[in-house]
C-alpha positions in Angstrom: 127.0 215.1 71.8 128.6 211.9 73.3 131.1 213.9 75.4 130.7 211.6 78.7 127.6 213.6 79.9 125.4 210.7 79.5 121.1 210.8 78.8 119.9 213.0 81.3 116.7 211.2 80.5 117.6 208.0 82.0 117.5 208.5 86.8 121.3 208.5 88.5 122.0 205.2 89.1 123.4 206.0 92.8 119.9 207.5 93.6 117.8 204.9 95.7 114.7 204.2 93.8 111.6 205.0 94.9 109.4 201.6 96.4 106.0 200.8 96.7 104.1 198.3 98.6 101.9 196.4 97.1 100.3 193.2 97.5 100.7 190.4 95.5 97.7 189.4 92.8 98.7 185.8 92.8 99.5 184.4 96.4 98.6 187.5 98.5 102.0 188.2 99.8 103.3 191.9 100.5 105.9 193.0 97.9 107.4 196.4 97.2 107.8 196.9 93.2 109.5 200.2 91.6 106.4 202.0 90.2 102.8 202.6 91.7 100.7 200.2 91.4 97.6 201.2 89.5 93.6 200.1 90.2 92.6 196.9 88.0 96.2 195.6 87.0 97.9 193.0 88.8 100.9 193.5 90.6 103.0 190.3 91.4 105.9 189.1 93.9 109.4 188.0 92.4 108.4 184.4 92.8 105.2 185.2 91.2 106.2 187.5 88.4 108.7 185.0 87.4 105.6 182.1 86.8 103.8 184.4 84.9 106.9 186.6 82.8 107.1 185.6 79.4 109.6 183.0 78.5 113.3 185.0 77.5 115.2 184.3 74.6 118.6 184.7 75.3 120.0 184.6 72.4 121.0 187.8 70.7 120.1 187.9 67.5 122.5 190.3 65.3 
């Protein structure tokens, strides 16, 4: 099961993902993010994402 074939599920990690441009919801800048943008969602920049990501905790809890 485990035998060093890895999740076939999960994309080659030398494979170039796939980009899309977008434009950011919050400040209007151009941005290309790893999936395609959908109609009615807001897509943000990496400045903007990180104002508006939710706050990450760190610690591991066990």
């Amino acid at each position: 099961m485990y035998g060093g074939q890895g999740n076939r599920n999960f994309r080659d990690r030398d494979e170039p993902r796939e980009m899309f441009k977008a434009t950011c919801s919050d400040c209007g800048a151009e941005c290309e993010v790893p999936f395609k943008p959908t109609q009615g969602r807001p897509v943000y920049c990496r400045d903007c994402y990180k104002k508006h990501a939710p706050a990450r905790d760190d610690r591991r809890r066990y």
